[in-house]
C-alpha positions in Angstrom: 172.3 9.9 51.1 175.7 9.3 48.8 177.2 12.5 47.7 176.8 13.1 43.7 180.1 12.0 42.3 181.1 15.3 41.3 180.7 16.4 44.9 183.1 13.6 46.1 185.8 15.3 43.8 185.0 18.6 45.5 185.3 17.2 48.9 188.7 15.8 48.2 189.8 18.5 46.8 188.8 20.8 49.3 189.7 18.7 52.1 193.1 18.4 50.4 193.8 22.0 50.1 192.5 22.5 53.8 195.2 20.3 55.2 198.0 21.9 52.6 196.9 25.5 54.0 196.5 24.7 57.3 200.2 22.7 57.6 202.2 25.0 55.3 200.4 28.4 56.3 199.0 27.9 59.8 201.5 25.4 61.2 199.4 23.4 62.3 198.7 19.1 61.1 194.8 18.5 60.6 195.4 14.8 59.4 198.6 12.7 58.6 200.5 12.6 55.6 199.3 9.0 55.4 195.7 10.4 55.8 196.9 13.0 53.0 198.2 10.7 51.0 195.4 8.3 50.6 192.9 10.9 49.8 195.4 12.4 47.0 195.5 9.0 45.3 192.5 8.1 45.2 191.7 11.4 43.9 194.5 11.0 41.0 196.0 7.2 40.9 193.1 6.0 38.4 193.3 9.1 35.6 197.6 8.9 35.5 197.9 5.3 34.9 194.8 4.8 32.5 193.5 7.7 31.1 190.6 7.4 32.6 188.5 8.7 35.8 185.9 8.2 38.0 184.4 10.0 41.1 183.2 6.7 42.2 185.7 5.3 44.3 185.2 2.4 46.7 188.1 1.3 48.4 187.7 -2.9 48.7 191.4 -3.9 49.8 194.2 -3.3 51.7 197.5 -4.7 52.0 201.0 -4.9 52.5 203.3 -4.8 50.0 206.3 -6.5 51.3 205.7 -7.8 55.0 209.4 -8.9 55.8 210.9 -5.4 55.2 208.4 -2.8 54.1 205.0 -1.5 56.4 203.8 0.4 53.2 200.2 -0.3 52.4 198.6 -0.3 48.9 194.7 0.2 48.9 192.9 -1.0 46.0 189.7 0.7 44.7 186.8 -0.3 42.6 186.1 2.6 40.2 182.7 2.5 38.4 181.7 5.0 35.8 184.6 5.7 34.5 185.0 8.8 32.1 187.9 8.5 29.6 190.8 11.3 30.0 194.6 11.4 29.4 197.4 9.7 30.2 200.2 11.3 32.4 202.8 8.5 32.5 206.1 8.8 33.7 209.3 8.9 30.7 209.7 5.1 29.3 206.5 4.0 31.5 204.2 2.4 29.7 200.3 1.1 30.4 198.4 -0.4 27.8 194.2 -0.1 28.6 192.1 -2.8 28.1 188.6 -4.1 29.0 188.2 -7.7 29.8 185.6 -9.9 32.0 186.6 -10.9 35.7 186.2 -14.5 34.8 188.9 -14.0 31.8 191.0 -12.0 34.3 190.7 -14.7 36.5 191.4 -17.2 33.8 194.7 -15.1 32.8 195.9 -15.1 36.4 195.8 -19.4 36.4 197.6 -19.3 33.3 200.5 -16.9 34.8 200.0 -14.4 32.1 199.1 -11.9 35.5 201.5 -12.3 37.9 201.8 -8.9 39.8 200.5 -10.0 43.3 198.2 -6.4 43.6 196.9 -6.7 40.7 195.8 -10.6 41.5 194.8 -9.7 44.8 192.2 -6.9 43.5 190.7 -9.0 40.7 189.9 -11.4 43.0 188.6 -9.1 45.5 186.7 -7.8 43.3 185.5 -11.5 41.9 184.6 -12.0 45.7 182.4 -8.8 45.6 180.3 -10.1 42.6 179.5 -13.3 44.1 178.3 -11.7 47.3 175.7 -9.8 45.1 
């Protein structure tokens, strides 16, 4: 049975602070800092950038952002009921919110009007998830 979605949000904070207190208080490393870091932004990436949250998080990509000179990974998540919050961007950043369908998305991206490869990459994941349904 799925956790309740304000239970997820619990969990990740709680498992967060558990590995904080247990590396800067105890010494001791109960996951990686990759491990850490993935749960922290799925916990916060959605509400900085948009405004908005969810505690419905499925992860549906993963990929390299620079394969010649970089092993960072990006994951991309499908959030669903999103609840609408506040902005924290950084000084001069920008982020304009928007609702479109994935067929217009998609319709954008063969224009060239979206060009940033993670962002193509997750609308057509996420195209690719609809049409398994």
């Amino acid at each position: 049975m799925q956790s309740s979605k304000i239970d997820r949000i619990k969990d990740l904070v709680e498992q967060l602070n558990a590995a904080s207190e247990s590396y800067y208080a105890k010494d001791q490393e109960i996951m990686s800092n990759y491990e850490y870091d993935k749960l922290y932004d799925e916990l916060g990436e959605l509400e900085e950038e948009t405004g908005y949250c969810s505690d419905d998080l499925t992860r549906i990509l993963s990929l390299k952002t620079t394969v010649a000179f970089c092993d960072e990974f990006i994951d991309v998540y499908l959030a669903k009921n999103l609840k609408p919050g506040h902005q924290h961007l950084d000084e001069g950043e920008f982020i304009d919110v928007a609702a479109y369908g994935v067929d217009e998305l998609c319709d954008m991206i063969y224009a060239g009007t979206i060009q940033d490869a993670k962002t193509v990459a997750g609308i057509l994941a996420y195209k690719n998830l609809l049409n398994q349904d």
